[in-house]
DOVOPA-256901 format. One record per residue (C-alpha): z, x, y; residue in one letter; residue number from 0. Coordinates in Angstrom, 2 decimals. Example, Ala and Ser with C-alpha at 12.3 -4.5 7.8 and 13.67 -1.06 7.14 Angstrom:
REM residues 2
7.80,12.30,-4.50,A,0
7.14,13.67,-1.06,S,1
REM end
This chain:
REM residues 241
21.18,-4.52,49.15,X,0
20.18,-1.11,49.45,X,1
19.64,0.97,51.93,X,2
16.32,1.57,51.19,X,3
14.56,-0.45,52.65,X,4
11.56,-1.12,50.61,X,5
14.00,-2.55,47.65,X,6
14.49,-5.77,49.20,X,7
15.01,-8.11,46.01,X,8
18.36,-8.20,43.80,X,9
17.96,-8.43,40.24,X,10
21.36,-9.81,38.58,X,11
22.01,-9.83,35.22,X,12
23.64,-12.28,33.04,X,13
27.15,-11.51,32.11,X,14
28.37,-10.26,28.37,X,15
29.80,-13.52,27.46,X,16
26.85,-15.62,28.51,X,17
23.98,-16.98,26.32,X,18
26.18,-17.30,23.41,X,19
24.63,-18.86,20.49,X,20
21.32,-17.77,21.66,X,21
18.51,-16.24,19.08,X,22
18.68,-12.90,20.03,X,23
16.70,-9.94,17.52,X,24
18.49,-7.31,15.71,X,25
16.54,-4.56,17.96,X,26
17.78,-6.48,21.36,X,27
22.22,-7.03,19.99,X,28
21.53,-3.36,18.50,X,29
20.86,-2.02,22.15,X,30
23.58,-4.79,23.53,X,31
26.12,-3.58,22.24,X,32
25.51,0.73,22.80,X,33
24.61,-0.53,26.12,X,34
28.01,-2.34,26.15,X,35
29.93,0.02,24.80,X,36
28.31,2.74,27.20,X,37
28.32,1.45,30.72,X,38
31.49,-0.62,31.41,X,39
29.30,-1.84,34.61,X,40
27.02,-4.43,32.08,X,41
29.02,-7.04,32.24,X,42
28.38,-8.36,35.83,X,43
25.60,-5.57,37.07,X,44
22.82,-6.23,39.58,X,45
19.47,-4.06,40.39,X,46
18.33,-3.36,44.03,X,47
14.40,-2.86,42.95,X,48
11.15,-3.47,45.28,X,49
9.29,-6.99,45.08,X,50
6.19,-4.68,45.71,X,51
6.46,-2.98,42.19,X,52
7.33,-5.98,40.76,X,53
4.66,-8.26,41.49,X,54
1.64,-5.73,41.32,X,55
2.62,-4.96,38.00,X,56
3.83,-8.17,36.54,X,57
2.08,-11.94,37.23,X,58
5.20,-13.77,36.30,X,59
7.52,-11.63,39.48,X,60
4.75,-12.54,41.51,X,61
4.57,-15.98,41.26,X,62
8.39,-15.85,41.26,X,63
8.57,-14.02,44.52,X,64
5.83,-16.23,45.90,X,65
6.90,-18.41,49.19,X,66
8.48,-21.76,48.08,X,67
9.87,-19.87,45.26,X,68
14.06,-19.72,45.33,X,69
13.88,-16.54,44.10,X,70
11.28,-15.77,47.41,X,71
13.79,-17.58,49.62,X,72
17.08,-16.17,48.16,X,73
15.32,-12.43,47.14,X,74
17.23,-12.30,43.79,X,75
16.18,-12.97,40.73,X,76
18.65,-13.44,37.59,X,77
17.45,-12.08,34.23,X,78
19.17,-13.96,31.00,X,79
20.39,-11.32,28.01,X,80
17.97,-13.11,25.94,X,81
15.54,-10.53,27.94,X,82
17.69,-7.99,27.74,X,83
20.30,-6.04,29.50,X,84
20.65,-4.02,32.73,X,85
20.17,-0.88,31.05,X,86
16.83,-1.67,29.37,X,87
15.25,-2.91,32.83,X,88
16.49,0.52,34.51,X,89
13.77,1.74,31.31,X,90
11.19,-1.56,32.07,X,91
11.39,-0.38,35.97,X,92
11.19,3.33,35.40,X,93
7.93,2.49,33.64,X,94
6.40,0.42,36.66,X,95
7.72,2.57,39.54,X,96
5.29,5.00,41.08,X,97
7.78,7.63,41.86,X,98
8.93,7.86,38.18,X,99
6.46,6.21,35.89,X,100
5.17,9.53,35.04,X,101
8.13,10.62,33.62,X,102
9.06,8.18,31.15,X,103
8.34,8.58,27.84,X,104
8.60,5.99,25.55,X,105
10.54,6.06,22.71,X,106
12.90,5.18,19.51,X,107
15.60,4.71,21.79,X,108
13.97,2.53,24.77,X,109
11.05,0.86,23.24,X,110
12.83,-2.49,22.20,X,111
14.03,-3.04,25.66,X,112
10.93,-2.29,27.53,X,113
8.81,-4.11,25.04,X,114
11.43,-7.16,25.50,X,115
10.83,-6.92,29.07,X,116
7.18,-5.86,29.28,X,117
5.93,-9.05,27.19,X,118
8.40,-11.47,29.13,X,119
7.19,-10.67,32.23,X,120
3.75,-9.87,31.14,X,121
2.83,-6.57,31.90,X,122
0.39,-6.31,29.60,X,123
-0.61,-2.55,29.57,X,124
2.83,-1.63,29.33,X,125
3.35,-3.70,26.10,X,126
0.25,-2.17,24.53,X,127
1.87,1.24,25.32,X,128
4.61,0.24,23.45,X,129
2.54,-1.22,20.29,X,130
1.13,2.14,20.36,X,131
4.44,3.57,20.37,X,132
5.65,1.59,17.86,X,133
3.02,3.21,15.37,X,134
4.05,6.11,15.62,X,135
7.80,5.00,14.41,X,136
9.08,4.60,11.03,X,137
8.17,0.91,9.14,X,138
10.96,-1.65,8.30,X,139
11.10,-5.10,7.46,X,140
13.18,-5.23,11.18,X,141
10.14,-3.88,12.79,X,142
7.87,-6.50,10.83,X,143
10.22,-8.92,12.76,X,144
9.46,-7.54,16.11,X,145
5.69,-6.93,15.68,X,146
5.51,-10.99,14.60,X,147
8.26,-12.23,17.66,X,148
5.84,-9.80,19.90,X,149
2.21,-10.96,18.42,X,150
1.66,-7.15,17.95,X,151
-1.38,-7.32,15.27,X,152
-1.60,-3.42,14.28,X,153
1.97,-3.10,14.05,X,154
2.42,-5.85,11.90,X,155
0.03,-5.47,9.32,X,156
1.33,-1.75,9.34,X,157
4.42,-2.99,8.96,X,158
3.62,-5.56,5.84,X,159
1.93,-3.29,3.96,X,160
4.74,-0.41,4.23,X,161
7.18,-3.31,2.79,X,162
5.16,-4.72,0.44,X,163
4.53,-0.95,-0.65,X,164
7.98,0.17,-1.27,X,165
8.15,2.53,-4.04,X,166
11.47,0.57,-5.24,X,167
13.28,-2.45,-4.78,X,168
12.26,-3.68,-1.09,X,169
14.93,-5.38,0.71,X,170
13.87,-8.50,2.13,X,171
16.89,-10.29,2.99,X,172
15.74,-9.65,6.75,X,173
13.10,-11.95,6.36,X,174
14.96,-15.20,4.63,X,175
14.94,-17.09,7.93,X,176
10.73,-15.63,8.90,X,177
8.73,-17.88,5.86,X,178
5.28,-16.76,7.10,X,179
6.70,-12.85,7.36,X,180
8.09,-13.21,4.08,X,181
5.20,-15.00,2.50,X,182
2.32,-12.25,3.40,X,183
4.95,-9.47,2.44,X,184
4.72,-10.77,-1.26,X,185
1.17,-11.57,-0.65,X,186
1.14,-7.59,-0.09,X,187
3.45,-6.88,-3.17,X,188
0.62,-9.66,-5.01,X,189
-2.35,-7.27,-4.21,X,190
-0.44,-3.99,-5.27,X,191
-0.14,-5.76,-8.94,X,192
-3.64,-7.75,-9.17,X,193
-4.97,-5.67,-11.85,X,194
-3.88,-7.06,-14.96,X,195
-3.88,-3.74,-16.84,X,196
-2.16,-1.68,-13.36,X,197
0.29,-4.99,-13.41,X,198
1.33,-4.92,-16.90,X,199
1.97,-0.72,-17.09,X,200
3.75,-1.29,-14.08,X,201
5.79,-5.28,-14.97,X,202
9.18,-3.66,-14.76,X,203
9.16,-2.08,-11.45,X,204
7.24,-5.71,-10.93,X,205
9.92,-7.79,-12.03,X,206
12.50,-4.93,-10.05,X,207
11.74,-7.17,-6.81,X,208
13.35,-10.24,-8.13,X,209
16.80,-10.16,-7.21,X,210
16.19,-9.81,-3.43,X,211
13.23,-12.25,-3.55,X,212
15.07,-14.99,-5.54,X,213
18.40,-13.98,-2.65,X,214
15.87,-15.45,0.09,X,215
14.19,-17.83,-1.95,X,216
16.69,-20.65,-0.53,X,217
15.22,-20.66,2.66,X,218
11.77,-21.17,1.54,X,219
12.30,-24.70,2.10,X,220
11.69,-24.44,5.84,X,221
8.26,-23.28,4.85,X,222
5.58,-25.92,5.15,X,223
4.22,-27.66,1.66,X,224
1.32,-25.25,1.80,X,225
3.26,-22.41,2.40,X,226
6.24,-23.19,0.06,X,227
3.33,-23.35,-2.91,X,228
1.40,-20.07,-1.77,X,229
4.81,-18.55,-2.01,X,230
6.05,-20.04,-5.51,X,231
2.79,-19.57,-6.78,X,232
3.17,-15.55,-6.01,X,233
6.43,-15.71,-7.69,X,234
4.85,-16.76,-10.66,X,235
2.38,-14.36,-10.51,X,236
4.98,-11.28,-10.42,X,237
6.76,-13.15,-13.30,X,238
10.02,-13.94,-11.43,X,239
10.56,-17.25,-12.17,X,240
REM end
């Protein structure tokens, strides 16, 4: 514990090794492993923070830290790597603490863990500071991932129309295990083309998307029946089948 007094709960993180298997996004193994790599103390580390700043700022600490809770009786609390890593809460608790919250600016480099932790534990304004954050950052088909896993709305249709407007070959292959994602990216790609005079000046830069679209077409058969026709019926459409 520390010796300040007001941090009176332990927050212990979940070992390198541990949650193996587990569906982690590319944004939260990306930080993993620089994390890793950086501080040789991730592997077994442990926060001394204040329950205090915790549950005024998130509902889900408080009702944790609530009596009859084991994490009220035993004033730790054990975060799994699926959340994220020691590092990324020293960013998530920078953000709620009065004596530095002023300070921290996010960014590129500590968004995806404070989002990560922010939605889990649902502090709501500081996931909306993050959306916003987000928009300012360059568009990917990996971002379109994270705005869908995150239910960000702005982000994501941001996000879809930047892929669905690439100037050349998009690569999709991100998406092959996301249906829905993939399925209003081409949607996008659909609208560019829905001219017929625009779509047949521009059918070979059209027909330029069909190698990575038929490369995830495989996995289409997760989609639902309605889906898996919406999405066959745009490949038609574009002339790639």
């Amino acid at each position: 514990m520390s010796a300040n007094s007001f941090d009176d709960v332990i927050i212990e993180f979940e070992s390198v090794g541990g949650g193996a298997g587990s569906a982690v996004g590319w944004f939260q193994r990306a930080e993993m492993a620089r994390s890793d790599h950086a501080n040789d103390r991730e592997a077994s580390d442990s926060r001394s923070v204040s329950s205090v700043v915790l549950g005024i700022a998130s509902p889900v600490f408080k009702a944790m830290l609530a009596a009859g809770m084991k994490e009220s009786r035993s004033r730790r609390i054990k975060v799994s790597r699926d959340i994220g890593t020691a590092r990324q809460f020293d960013d998530f608790y920078s953000c709620l603490s009065p004596a530095t919250a002023c300070t921290v600016r996010i960014n590129q480099e500590n968004v995806d863990g404070i989002l990560a932790f922010s939605d889990y534990y649902q502090v709501i304004p500081l996931k909306l500071e993050c959306d916003r954050a987000l928009r300012d950052f360059p568009p990917s088909a990996d971002r379109l991932i994270q705005a869908h896993k995150y239910g960000l709305s702005d982000q994501y249709n941001r996000c879809v129309t930047a892929v669905g407007s690439d100037a050349g070959k998009p690569d999709l292959s991100a998406l092959k295990n996301h249906p829905s994602v993939l399925f209003d990216v081409l949607e996008a790609i659909q609208n560019r083309f829905s001219d017929a005079d625009a779509a047949r000046v521009k059918l070979d830069n059209i027909k330029a998307f069909g190698p990575t679209l038929l490369e995830v077409h495989g996995p289409m058969i997760r989609c639902t029946e309605s889906e898996y026709r919406a999405i066959t019926s745009v490949w038609s459409t574009l002339g790639l089948r």
